[in-house]
N, C-alpha and C positions, 0 to 999 in steps of 0.2 A: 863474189865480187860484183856482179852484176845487181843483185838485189841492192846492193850498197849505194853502186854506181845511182838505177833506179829511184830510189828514196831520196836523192840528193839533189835528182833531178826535180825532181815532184815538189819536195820543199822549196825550191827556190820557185818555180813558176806559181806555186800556192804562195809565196811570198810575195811577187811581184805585183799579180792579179786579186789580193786583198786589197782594201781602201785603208787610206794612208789614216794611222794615226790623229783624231784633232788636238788641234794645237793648244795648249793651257791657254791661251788668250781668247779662241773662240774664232770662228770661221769666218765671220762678216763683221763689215766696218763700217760706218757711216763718218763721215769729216767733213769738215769746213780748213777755206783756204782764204786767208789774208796775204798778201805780197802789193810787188810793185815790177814792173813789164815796159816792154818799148816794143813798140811796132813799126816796120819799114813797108813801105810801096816798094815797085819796081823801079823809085830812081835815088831814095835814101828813106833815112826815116822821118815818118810823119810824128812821132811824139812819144811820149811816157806817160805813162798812170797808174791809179792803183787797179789791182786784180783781186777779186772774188769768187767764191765758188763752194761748189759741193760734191761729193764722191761718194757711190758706194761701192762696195769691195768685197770680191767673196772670193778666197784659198780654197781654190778646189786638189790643190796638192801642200802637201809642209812651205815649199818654198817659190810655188807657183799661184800670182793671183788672176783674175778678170776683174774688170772695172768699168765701171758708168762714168762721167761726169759731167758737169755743166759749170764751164767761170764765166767770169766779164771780165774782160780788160778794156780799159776807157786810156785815152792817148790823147793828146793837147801839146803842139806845140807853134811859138810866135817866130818866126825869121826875120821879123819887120815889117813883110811885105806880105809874105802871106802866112796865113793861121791857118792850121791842121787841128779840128777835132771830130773827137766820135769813140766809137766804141765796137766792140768785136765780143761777142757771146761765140763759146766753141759748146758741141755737144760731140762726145768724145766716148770709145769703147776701145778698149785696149786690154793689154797683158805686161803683168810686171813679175820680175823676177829677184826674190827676195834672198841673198847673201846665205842668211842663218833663218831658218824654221820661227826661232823663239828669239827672245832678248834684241839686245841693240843689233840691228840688220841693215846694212846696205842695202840699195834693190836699184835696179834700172827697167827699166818698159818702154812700150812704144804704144801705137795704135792710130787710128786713123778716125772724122771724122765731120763734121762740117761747121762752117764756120760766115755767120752771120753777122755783117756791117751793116751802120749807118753813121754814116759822118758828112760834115762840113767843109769847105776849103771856101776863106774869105780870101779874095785876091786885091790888094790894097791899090795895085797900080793900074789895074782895069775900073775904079773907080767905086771901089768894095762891090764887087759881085762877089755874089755867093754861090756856091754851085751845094745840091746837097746829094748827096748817093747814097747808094743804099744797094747791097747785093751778098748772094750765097754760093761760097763755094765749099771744094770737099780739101781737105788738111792730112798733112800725117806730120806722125808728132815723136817725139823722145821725150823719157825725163827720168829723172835720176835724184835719189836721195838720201835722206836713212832714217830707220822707224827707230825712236827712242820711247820704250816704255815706261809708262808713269803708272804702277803699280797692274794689278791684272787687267782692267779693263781699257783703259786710256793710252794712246800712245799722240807725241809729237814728234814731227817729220819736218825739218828743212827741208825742201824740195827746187826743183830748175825745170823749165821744161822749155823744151825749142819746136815752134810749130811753125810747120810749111804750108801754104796756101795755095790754092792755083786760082787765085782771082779771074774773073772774066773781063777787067776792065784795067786800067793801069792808078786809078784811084783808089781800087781797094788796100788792104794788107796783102803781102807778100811772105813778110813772114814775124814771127813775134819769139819773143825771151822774157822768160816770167821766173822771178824769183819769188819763193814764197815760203810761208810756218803752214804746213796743217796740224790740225788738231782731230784724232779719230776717237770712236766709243767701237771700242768691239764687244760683240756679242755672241 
């Protein structure tokens, strides 16, 4: 009974501490991110624009990934009085968690990382000054989507992501909302 016992033990820790199966898609991913985003200061939002970006992606488990990335989101908005523009580059390392290993997968993540303004505010009733800034803070973020595979290599993702700011100044972002398609190649 013991020997039994033994051997069952042994298989299961020998099963745990194996490395995970890879995935028929392939372990890393490279993508591109088209969308469209709004970004708030500390007293409302300063505007909407389109988002861009890049990501690489490596499953170091079936259903666990890590992640690089870098967008822009650019923001423009007219009140009458005064005009808000500029733009916000994040560079971004995180962890996502994917639903299903294979096939169409839900996933959610988070991470943290920094985030890079320069923008305008024309003040129409000061007699158009323009004030310009420019400043670096650090972010944490969410986002949530689902990977849709397009034969073995390719997969497209709807994706959302909600990033927090800690501005140093009350000009910068506060915080932004990015709706977006990726398009990934895995390898």
């Amino acid at each position: 009974m013991s020997a039994m016992f033994a051997s069952v033990v042994l298989t299961t820790v020998l099963a745990q501490s194996a490395p995970p199966p890879p995935t028929a898609q392939g372990s890393t991913s490279v993508s591109v991110l088209a969308g469209h985003g709004r970004t708030w200061d500390d007293e409302g939002s300063i505007g909407t624009g389109a988002a861009v970006g890049g990501a690489v992606e490596y499953r170091f488990r079936p259903k666990l990934s890590v992640n690089g990335a870098v967008e822009r989101l650019a923001h423009e908005r007219d009140t009458g009085f005064l005009k808000f523009s500029g733009r916000t580059v994040f560079a971004t390392i995180g962890v996502t968690y994917h639903v299903a290993a294979t096939g169409v997968s839900p996933y959610v993540g988070g991470g943290f990382g920094g985030a890079f303004y320069k923008g305008t505010l024309t003040d129409d009733i000061a007699g158009d000054a323009v004030l310009h800034r420019s400043s670096t803070s650090t972010l944490g973020y969410g986002h949530a989507g689902v990977d849709i595979p397009i034969g073995d290599r390719f997969v497209i993702a709807p994706d959302v992501r909600i990033a927090l700011c800690q501005p140093q100044d009350d000009f910068a972002p506060w915080s932004t909302i990015r709706f977006g398609v990726k398009a990934a190649v895995r390898f």
